[in-house]
C-alpha positions as CSV (number, residue, x, y, z in Angstrom):
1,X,-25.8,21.7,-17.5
2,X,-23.4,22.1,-14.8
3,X,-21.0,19.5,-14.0
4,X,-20.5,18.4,-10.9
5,X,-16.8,16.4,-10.2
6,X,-17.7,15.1,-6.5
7,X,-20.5,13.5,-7.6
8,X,-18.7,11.9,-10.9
9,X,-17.8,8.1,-10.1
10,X,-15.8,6.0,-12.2
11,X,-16.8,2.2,-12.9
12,X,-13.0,1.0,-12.7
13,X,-14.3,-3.2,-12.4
14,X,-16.3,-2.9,-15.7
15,X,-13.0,-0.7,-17.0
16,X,-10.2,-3.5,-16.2
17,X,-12.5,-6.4,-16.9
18,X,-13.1,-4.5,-20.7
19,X,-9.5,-4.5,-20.7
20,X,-8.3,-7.6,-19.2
21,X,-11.0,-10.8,-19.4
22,X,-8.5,-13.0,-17.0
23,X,-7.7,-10.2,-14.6
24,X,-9.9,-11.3,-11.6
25,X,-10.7,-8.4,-8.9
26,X,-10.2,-8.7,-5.5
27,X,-13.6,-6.3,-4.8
28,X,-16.0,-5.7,-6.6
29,X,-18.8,-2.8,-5.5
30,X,-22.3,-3.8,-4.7
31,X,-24.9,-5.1,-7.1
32,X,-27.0,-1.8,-6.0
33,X,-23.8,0.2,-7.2
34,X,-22.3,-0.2,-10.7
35,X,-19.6,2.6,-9.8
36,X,-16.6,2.9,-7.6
37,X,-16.0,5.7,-5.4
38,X,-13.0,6.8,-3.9
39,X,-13.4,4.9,-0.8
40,X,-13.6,1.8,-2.8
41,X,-10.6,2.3,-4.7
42,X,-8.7,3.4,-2.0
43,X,-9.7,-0.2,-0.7
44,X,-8.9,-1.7,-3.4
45,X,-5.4,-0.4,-3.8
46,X,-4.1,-0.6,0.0
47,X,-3.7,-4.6,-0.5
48,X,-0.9,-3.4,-2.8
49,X,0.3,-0.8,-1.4
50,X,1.4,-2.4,1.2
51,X,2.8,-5.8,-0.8
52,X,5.0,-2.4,-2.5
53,X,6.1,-0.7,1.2
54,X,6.7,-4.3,2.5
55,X,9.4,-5.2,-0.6
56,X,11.1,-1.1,0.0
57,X,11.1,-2.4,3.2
58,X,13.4,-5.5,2.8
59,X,15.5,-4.0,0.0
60,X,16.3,-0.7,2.4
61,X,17.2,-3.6,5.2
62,X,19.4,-5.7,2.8
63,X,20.9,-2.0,1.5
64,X,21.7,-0.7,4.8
65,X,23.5,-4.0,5.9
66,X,25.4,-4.4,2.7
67,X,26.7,-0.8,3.1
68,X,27.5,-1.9,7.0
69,X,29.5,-4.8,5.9
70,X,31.3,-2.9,3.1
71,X,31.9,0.1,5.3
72,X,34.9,-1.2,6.8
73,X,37.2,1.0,8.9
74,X,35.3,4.1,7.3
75,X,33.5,5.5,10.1
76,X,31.3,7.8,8.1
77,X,29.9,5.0,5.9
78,X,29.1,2.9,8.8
79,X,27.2,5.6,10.6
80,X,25.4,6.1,7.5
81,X,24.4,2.1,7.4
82,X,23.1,2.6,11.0
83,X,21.0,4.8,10.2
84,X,19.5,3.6,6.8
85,X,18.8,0.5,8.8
86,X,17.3,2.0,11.9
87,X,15.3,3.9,9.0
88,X,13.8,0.8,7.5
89,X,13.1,-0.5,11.0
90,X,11.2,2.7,11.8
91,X,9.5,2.2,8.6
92,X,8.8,-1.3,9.8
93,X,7.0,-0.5,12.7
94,X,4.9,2.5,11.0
95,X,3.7,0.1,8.0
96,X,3.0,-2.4,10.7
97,X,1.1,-0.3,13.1
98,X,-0.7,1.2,9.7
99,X,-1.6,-2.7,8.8
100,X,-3.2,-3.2,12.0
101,X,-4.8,0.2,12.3
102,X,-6.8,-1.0,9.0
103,X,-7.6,-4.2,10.5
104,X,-9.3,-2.1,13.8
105,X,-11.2,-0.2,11.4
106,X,-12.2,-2.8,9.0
107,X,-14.0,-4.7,12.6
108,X,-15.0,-1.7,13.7
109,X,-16.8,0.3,11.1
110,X,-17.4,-3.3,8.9
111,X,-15.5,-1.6,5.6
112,X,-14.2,-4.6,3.5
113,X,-10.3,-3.3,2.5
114,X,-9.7,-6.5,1.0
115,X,-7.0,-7.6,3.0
């Protein structure tokens, strides 16, 4: 018998309620569907994933401005600031833009992500 890994799903709900009773999911797949497939997942986790980008986010911000204010007279160091904060900013605007993209598609196509 031949095994087939596209069509192999994992049930990760039944997994991390086995492991963890309290834990409550934010998703949890159809009754018609015991397993998870990798659209789900990838549902499940972009929640987080964002929550993770958001708090990079902050702490590059608070970085760059902490090496602005210690830079002093040193040219160098606060070109370098500039540009770690112009960096997160950048970053701000992707991670935004990528937040609201989901939300199109989530009215559009009517895909839950959880959010």
């Amino acid at each position: 018998m031949q095994s087939n890994l596209i069509a192999q799903t994992i049930d990760i709900p039944a997994i991390a309620e086995t492991a963890f009773p309290s834990l409550k999911l934010p998703f949890r797949p159809s009754a018609t569907s015991s397993s998870t497939k990798i659209a789900e997942i990838v549902s499940l986790l972009l929640p987080y994933i964002f929550v993770i980008a958001g708090l990079l986010l902050l702490f590059s911000i608070i970085s760059g401005g902490f090496s602005m204010m210690t830079a002093g007279d040193n040219v160098d160091g606060a070109k370098k600031a500039k540009l770690k904060i112009t960096s997160a900013l950048i970053g701000f605007v992707i991670l935004f833009a990528a937040f609201w993209i989901m939300q199109i598609i989530e009215v559009m196509l009517g895909v839950d992500f959880g959010f």
